[in-house]
C-alpha positions in Angstrom: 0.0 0.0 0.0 2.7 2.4 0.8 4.7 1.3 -2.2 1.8 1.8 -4.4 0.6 5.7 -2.8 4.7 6.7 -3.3 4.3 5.3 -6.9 1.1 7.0 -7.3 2.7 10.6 -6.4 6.1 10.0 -8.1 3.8 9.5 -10.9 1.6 12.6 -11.0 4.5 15.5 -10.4 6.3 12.9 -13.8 3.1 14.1 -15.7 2.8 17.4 -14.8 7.0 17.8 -14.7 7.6 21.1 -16.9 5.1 23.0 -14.8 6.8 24.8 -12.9 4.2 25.9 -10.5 3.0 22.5 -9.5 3.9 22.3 -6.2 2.4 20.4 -2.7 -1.0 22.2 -3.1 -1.6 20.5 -6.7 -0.3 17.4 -5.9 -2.5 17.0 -2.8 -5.5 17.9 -4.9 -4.6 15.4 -7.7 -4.8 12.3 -4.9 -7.9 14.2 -3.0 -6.0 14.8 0.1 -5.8 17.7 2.1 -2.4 19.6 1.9 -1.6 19.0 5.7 -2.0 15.3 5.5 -0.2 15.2 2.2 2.6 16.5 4.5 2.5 14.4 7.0 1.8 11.0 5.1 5.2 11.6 3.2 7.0 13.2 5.9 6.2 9.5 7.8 6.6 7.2 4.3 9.8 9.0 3.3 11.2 11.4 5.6 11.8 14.7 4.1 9.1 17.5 3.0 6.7 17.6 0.2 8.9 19.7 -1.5 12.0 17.7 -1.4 10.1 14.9 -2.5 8.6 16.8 -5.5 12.2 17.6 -6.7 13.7 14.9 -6.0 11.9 13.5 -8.5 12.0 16.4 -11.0 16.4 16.1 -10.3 15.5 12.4 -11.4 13.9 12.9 -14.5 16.8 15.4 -15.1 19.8 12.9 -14.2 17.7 10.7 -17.2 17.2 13.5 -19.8 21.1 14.2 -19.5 22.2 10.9 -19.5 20.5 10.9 -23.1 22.9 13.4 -24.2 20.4 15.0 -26.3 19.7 18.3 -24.9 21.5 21.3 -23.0 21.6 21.7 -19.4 19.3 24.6 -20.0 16.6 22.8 -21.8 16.5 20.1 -19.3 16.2 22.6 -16.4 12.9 24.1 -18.1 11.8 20.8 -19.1 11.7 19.1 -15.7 9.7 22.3 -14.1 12.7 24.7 -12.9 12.3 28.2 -14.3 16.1 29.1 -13.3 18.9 27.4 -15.0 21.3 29.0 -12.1 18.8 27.4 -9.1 18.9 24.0 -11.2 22.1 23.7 -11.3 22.5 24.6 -7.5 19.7 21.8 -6.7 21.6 19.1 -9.0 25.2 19.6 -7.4 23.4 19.4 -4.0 21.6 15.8 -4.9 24.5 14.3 -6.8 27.4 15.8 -5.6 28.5 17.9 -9.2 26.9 20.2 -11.8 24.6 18.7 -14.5 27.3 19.7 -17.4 29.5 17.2 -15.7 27.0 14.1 -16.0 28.3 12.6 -19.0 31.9 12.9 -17.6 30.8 11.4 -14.7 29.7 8.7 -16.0 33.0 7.6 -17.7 34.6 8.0 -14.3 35.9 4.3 -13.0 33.8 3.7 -9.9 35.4 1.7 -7.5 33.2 2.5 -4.6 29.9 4.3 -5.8 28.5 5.3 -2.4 32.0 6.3 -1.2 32.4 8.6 -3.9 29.2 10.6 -3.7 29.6 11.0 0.1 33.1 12.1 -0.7 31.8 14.6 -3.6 29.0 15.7 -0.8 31.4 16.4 1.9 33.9 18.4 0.4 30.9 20.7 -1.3 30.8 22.0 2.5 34.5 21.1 3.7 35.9 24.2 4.1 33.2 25.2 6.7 34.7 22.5 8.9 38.4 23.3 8.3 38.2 27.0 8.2 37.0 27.0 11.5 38.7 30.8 11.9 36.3 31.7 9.1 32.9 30.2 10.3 33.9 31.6 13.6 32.0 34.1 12.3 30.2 32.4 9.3 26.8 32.2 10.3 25.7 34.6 12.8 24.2 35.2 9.7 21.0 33.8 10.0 21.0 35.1 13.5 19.0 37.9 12.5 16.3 36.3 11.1 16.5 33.5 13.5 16.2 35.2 17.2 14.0 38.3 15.4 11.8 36.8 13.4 8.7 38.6 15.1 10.2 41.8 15.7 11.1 43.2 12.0 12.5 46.3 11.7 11.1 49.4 11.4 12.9 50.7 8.4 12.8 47.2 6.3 10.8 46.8 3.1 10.0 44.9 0.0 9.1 45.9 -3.3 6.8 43.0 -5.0 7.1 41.8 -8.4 4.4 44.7 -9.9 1.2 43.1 -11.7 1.1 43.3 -15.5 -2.9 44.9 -16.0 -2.5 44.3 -19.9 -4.0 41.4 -21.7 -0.5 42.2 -23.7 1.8 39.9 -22.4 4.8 41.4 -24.2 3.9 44.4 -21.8 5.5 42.4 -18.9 9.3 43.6 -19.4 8.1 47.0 -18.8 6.0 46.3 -15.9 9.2 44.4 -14.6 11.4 47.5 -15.1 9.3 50.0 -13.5 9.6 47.8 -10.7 13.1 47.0 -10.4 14.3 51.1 -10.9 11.7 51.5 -8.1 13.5 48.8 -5.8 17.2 50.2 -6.8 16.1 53.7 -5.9 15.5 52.6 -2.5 18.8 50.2 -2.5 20.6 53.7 -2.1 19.0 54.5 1.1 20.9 53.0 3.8 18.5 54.2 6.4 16.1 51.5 4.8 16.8 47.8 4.7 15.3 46.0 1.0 15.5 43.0 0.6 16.4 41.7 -2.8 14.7 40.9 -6.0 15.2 37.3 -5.6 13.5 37.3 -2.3 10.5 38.8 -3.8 10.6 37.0 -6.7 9.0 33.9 -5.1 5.5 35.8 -4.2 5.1 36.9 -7.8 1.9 34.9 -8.2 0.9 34.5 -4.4 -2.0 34.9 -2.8 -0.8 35.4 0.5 -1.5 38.7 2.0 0.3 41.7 2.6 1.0 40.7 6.1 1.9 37.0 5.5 4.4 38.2 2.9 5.9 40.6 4.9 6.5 38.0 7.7 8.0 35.6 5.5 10.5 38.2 4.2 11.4 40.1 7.8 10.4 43.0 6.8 8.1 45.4 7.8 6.6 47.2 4.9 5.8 46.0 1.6 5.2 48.0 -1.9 2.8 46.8 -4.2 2.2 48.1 -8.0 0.1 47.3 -10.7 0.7 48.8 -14.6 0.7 48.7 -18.3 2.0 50.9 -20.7 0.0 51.8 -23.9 1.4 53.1 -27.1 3.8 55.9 -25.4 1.3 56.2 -22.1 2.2 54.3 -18.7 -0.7 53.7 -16.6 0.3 53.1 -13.0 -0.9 52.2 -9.4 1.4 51.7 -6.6 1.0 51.4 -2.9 2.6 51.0 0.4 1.8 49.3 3.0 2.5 48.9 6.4 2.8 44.9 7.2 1.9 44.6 10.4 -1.1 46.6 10.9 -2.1 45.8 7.0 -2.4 49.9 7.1 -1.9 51.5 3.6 0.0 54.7 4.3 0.5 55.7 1.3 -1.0 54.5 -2.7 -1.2 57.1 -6.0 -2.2 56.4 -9.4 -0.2 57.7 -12.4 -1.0 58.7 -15.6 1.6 59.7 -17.8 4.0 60.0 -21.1 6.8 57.4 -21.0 9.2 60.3 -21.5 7.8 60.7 -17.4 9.3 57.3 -16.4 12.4 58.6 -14.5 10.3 61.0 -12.6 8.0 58.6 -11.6 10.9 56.4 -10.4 11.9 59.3 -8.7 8.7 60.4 -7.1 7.9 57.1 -5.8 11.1 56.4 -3.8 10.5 60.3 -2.3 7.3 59.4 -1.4 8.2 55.9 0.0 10.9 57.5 2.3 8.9 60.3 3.6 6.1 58.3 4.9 8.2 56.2 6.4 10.1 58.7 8.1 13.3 58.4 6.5 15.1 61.7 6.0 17.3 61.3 2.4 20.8 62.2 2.5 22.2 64.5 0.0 24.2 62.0 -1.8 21.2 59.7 -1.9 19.1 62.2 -3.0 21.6 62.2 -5.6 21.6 59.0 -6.7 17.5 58.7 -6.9 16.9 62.0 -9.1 20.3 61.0 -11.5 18.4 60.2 -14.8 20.1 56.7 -16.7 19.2 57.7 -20.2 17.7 60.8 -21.8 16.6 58.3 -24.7 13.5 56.7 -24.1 14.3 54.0 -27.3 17.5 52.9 -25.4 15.9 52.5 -22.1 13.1 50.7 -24.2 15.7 48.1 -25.2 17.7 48.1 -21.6 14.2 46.9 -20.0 13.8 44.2 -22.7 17.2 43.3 -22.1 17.2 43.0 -18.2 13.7 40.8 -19.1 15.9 38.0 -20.8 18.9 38.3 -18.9 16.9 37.5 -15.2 15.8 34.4 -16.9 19.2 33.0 -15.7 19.5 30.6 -18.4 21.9 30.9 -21.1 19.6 31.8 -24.3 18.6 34.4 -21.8 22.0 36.0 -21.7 22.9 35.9 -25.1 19.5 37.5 -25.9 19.5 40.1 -23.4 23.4 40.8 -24.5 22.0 41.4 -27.9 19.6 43.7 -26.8 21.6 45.7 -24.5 24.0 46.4 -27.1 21.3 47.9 -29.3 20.3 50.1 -26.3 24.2 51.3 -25.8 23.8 51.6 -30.0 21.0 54.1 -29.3 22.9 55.9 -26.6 26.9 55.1 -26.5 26.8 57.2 -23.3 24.5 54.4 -21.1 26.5 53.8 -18.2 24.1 51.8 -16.6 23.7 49.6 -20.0 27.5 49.4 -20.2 27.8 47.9 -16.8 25.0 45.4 -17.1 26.9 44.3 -20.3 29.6 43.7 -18.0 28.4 41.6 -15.7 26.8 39.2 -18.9 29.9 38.8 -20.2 31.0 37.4 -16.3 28.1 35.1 -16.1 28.8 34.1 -19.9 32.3 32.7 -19.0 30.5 30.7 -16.5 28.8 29.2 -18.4 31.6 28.6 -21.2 34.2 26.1 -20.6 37.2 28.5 -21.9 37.1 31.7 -20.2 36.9 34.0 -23.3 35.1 37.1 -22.2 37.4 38.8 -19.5 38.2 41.4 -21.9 34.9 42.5 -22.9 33.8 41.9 -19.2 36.8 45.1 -18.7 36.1 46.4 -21.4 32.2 47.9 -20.6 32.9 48.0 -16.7 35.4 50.7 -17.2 32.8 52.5 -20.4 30.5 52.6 -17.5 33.1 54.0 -14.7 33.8 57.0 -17.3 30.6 58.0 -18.1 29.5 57.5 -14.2 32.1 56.6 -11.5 29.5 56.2 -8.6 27.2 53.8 -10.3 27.6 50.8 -8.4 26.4 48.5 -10.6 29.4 49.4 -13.0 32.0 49.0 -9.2 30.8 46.1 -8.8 31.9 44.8 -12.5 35.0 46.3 -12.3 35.5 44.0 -8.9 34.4 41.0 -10.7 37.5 41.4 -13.3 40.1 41.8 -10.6 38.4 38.7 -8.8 39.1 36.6 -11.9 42.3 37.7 -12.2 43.0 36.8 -8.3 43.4 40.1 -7.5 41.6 40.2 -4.3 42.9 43.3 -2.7 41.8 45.8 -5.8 38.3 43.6 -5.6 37.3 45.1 -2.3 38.5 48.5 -2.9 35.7 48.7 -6.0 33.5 46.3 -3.6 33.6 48.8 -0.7 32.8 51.8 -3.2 29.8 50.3 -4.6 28.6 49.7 -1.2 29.0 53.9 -0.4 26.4 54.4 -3.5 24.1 51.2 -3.0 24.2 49.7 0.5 21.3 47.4 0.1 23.3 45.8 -2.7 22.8 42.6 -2.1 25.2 41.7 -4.8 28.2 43.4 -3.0 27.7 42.2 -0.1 27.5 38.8 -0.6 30.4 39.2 -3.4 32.3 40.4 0.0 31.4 38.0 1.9 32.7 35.8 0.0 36.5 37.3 -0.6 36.3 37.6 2.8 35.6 34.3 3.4 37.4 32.4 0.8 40.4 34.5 -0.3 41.5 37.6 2.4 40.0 35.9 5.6 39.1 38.1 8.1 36.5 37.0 10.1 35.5 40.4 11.1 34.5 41.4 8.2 32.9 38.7 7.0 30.9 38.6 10.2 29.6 42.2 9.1 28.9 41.4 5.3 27.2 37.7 6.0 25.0 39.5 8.4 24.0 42.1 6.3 23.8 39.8 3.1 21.6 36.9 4.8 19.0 39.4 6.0 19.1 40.9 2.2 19.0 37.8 0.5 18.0 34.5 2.8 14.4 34.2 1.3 15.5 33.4 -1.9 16.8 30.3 -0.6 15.5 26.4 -1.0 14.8 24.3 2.7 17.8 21.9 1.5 20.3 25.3 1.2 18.3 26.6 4.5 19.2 23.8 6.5 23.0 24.5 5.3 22.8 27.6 6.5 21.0 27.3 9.9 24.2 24.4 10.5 27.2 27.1 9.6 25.0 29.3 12.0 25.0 26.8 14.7 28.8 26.3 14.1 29.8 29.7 14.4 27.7 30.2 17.7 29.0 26.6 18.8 32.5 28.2 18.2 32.4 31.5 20.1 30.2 30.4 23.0 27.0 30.0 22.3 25.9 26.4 23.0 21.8 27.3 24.0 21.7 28.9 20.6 23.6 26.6 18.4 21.6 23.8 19.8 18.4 25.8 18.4 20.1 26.5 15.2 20.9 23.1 14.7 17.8 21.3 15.5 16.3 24.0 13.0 19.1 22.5 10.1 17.8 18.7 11.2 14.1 20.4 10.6 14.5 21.7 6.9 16.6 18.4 6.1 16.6 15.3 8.7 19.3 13.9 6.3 21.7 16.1 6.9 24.5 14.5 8.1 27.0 17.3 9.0 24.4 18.7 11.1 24.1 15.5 13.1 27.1 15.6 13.6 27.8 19.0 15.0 25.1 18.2 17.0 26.8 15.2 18.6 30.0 18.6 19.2 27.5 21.1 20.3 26.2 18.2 23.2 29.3 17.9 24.3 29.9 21.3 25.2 26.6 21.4 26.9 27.1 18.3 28.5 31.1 17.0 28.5 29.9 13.7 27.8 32.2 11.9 25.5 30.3 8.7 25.7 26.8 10.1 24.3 29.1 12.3 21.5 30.8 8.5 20.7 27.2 7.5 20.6 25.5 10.2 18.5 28.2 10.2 16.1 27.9 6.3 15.5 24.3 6.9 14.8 25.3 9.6 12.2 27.7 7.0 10.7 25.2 4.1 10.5 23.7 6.3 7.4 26.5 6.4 5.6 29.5 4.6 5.9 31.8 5.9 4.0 31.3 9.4 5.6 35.1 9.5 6.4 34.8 12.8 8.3 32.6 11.2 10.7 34.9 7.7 11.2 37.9 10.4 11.6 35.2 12.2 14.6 35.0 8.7 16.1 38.5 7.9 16.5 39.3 11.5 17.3 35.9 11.0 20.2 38.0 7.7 21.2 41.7 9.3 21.1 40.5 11.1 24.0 38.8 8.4 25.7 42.1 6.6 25.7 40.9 4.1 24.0 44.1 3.5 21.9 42.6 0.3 19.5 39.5 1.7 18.9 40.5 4.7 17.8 43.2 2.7 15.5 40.7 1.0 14.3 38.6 4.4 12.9 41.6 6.2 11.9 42.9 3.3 9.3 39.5 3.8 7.9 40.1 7.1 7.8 43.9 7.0 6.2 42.5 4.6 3.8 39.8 6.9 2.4 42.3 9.5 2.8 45.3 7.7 0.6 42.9 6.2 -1.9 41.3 9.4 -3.0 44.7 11.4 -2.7 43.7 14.0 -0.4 45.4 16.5 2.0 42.6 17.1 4.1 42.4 16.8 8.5 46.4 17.0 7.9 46.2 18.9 11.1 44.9 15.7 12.4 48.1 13.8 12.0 49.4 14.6 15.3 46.6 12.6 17.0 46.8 9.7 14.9 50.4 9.6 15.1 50.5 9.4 19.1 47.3 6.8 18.9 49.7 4.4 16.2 52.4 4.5 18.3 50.3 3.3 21.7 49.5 0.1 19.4 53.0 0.0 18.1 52.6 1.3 14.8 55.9 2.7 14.6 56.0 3.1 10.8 53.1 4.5 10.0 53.4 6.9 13.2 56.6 8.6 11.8 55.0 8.8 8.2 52.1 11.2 9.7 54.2 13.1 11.9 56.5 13.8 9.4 53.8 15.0 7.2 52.3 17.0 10.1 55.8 18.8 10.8 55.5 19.6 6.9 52.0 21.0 7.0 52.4 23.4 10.5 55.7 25.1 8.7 53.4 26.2 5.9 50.7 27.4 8.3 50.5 30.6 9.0 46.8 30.0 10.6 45.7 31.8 14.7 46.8 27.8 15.3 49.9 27.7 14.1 51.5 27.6 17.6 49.2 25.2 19.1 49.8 23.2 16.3 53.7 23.7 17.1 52.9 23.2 20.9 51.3 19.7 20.0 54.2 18.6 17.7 56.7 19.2 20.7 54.6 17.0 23.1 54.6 14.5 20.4 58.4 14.5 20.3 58.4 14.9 24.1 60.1 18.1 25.2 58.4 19.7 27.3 60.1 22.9 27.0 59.0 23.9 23.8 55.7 22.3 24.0 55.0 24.7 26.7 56.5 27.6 25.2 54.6 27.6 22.2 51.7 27.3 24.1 52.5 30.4 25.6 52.8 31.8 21.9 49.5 30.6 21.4 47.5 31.9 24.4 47.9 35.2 22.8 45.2 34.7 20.1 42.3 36.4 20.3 39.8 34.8 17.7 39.7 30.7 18.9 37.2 28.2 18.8 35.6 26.9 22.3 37.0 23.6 21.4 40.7 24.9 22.3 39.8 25.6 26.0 37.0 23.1 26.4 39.4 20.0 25.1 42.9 20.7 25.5 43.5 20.5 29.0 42.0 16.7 29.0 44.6 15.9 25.3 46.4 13.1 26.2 49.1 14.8 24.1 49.9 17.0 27.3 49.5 14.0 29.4 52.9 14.6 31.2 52.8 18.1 31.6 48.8 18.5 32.2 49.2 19.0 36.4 52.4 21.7 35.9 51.4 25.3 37.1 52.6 26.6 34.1 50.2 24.5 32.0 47.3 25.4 33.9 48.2 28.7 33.7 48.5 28.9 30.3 45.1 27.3 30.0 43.3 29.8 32.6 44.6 32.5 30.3 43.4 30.7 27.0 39.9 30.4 28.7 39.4 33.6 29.8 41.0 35.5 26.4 38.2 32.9 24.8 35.4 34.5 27.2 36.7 38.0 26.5 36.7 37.9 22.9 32.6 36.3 23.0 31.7 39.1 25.1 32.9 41.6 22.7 31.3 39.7 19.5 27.8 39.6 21.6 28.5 43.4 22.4 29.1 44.2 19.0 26.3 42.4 17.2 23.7 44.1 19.7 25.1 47.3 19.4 24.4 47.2 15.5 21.9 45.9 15.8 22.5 42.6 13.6 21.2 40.4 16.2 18.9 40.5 18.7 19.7 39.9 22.5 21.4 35.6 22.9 19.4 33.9 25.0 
């Protein structure tokens, strides 16, 4: 019976699979069920959400269509229901571990151990959150905002919905879309006001959720709604705003005008929006809302047809929209904000382009927009996108940080700095400051399965400087949008321990986590690291040649930090060989590092080697870093590595100091998030 129901539904999303709006509502009312017990009955049958059942299945048909080899990544994304090439790819790398361009590839591979594979493929999508650990210190206070505010939105937040097309001409629907979107960057430049981006809106395009329900699910606190069409060279207009909680409209006009009036109703409208919201405009904002794009109406004509295709995110898209905003810089050679839209097509062409051929028309319009407007952020935020190719991170930021003076709702920027910031110039300040500000921009544009991601580099950063009540929340929230995430089981089992300093029930918890997937060798490495500091010398010999095995067959140079532990485990068995092999490598890794660890890691090679002297003195060192992870104070003192040394004064010393420099530096974090306001008060 429960074979045949599954069947049943797996069935009905195959025939309705390139509609991209069926969703849990029309399934449930193809099998005559409610919508709540649809939830529940596959929640029970097959343990994830409607919606992760639905695209499962649509991923599926998609993994078939490419294996054909008969159509284009972009034709099978529209043809199994997903209206954005970008998002399928994102969903396809998440379910099979690469991109759907690489399927035929894949399948030429030599599998030697299928399962292994894919778990290795999934783990090191997400690796570096785990071995950064200076980076996510910070990574994911990020959702914090959304997480410990979500009913208490801020006063100067908004959203600016997808306007309705009012004519029966669908081609009208570009222009309905632009009058939008210049009405949402106008307000970008406030940084008074917090706007969410278009993505986040895109989503209620066709809902039928109210003003207030919207607003919720966006964290925001007022919406704008419009309503248009333009006829022959008239634009007919409605527009309102509303105040989310109270559903109060405070403000709503209706225009009637020549298209030549387009810029000043742009203009007018983001006035009227800040004034009745109480939001007084700076000069230079003021600035940026009354600076007119185009004095030709046929070129702006084009630029709105052209921003149509392009936000189509698939590749026919660009090239059309590329076309088209080249005959709008053909009708005015002076569009700045044209130029730098070119710009950024030609970086998102490369992407999808297996030779990168298009840096040099990418610098080519970034810099024709810079001349004819240095402040337009758009055109910054190009420039930086050439010097990020060319690994010039430094330059990057200075165009980054610019943009951001003249659009500081760009959500763009921000998450463009956040990731420099996390990836190539770490600093986990800043990236603290641009993750928070991005997530709160940007985080409803997001699927439940990259949600859950999210909420579990939340709950690591908050595990990591302190907060154990709050990562356990944030965690149990990941487990909620995807039970089968197994890094978030797993951190989990860490964030227990720091509640509870119970070694046997982390062992425990991490087994369970393991029992789902086997070959998850970051898990058997947590079980022999668990047992290293039980003591228990064969046991955890017994999960780190697992480990080592996984490690040596698929050539990798990850945990090498790791090595130090093993080592001193191998030599308790008498593994004298294999010992000296992974302390040598160790000793070889920690002279590269130039990590906040790099004298622990020193301290722990000198205990190896037993001298005591040096062990302790770069421990010293070490006890002088400010931004640390709890684990450092919470399991040092009890590594058997400073077994000999663990009852000296000095030692405990050193460890007092660690633990209260660690205390120190979450009190300031806490401070400093309240005080701007990015979080709310940690509970």
């Amino acid at each position: 019976m429960v074979k045949n129901f599954i069947n049943r539904l797996k069935q009905e999303v195959l025939n309705n699979i390139e509609n991209e709006n069926f969703g849990v509502s029309e399934l449930a009312e193809k099998v005559g069920m409610s919508r709540s017990n649809l939830l529940r009955r596959i929640q029970k049958e097959k343990g994830c959400s409607a919606s992760q059942f639905i695209r499962k299945i649509r991923l599926e048909e998609a993994m078939s269509l490419l294996e054909a080899n008969e159509k284009t990544v972009s034709e099978v994304s529209y043809m199994v229901g997903f209206n954005s090439t970008s998002y399928f790819i994102k969903c396809f790398r998440e379910q099979y571990g690469y991109p759907p361009g690489e399927v035929n590839q894949q399948s030429k591979k030599i599998e030697v151990k299928t399962n292994q594979t894919n778990s290795i493929n999934s783990f090191f999508k997400y690796w570096p959150y785990f071995t950064a650990a200076a980076l996510l210190i910070i990574a994911i206070f990020i959702y914090l905002s959304q997480n410990y505010s979500s009913n208490k939105t801020e006063d100067k937040s908004i959203a600016v919905l997808p306007f309705k097309n009012d004519s029966n001409d669908s081609t009208n629907l570009y222009f309905i879309n632009g009058l939008m979107e210049s009405v949402l960057n106008n307000l970008q430049s406030i940084g008074e006001l917090r706007v969410v981006s278009r993505t986040s809106v895109e989503k209620y395009r066709n809902s039928k959720l109210s003003a207030p329900e919207i607003a919720e699910g966006l964290g925001v606190s007022y919406i704008v709604e419009g309503s248009g069409q333009k006829i022959g060279n008239q634009i007919l207009l409605s527009i309102q705003l509303i105040e989310a909680n109270k559903d109060n409209h405070l403000w709503s006009k209706q225009y009637n005008r020549q298209t030549a009036d387009i810029f000043s109703i742009q203009m007018e409208v983001a006035k009227k929006i800040a004034n009745s919201i109480e939001i007084i405009l700076k000069p230079e904002e003021k600035e940026q809302i009354e600076q007119i794009p185009t004095q030709n109406i046929v070129a702006y004509d084009y630029y709105l047809k052209g921003l149509d295709h392009l936000h189509k995110e698939s590749l026919p898209g660009l090239r059309e929209g590329i076309e088209l905003i080249k005959l709008a810089i053909n009708e005015d050679p002076e569009f700045a904000h044209a130029h730098a839209v070119l710009a950024f097509s030609y970086y998102y062409l490369d992407l999808f382009s297996p030779n990168k051929t298009y840096t040099d028309s990418l610098i080519h319009y970034a810099d024709k927009a810079l001349l004819f407007n240095p402040k337009l952020a758009v055109a910054l935020n190009a420039k930086a996108l050439y010097y990020i190719k060319n690994a010039d991170y430094n330059q990057a930021v200075e165009y980054l940080e610019k943009a951001l003076e003249y659009n500081p709702n760009s959500a763009t920027v921000i998450n463009t700095l956040s990731d420099v910031y996390t990836n190539h110039l770490p600093d986990t300040k800043k990236y603290l400051e641009y993750a928070l500000k991005g997530i709160r921009l940007d985080i409803a544009s997001y699927d439940s399965s990259t949600t859950s991601y999210i909420y579990l580099h939340l709950s690591n950063a908050l595990i990591q400087t302190g907060f154990v009540d709050e990562a356990l929340t944030s965690i149990d929230q990941s487990l909620q949008y995807n039970p089968d995430n197994l890094f978030s089981e797993y951190v989990k089992a860490y964030i227990l321990y720091a509640k509870n300093q119970d070694l046997n029930q982390t062992k425990n918890l991490l087994k369970q986590a393991l029992a789902k997937d086997t070959n998850r060798f970051d898990i058997i490495l947590e079980i022999g690291n668990v047992c290293y500091y039980q003591q228990e010398w064969n046991e955890a010999a017994k999960y780190f040649d697992k480990f080592l095995a996984i490690r040596e067959y698929m050539q990798l140079q990850s945990y090498i930090h790791k090595n130090v532990e093993m080592a001193y485990v191998y030599r308790k068995v008498g593994k004298y060989v294999e010992a000296e092999k992974l302390i040598t490598d160790y000793k070889t890794f920690i002279e590269q590092d130039q990590s906040v660890y790099r004298n622990l890691f020193w301290s722990a090679y000198y205990a190896y080697m037993n001298d005591d002297q040096n062990t302790i003195r770069y421990l010293k060192k070490f006890s002088e870093e400010e931004s640390i992870q709890i684990w450092v104070p919470l399991f040092t003192p009890n590594d058997p590595l400073f077994q000999t040394i663990k009852n000296t004064s000095e030692f405990i010393g050193i460890m007092d100091t660690i633990k209260q420099q660690f205390w120190q530096n979450h009190k300031k974090i806490k401070s400093k998030l309240e005080n701007e306001g990015l979080i709310s008060t940690l509970k």
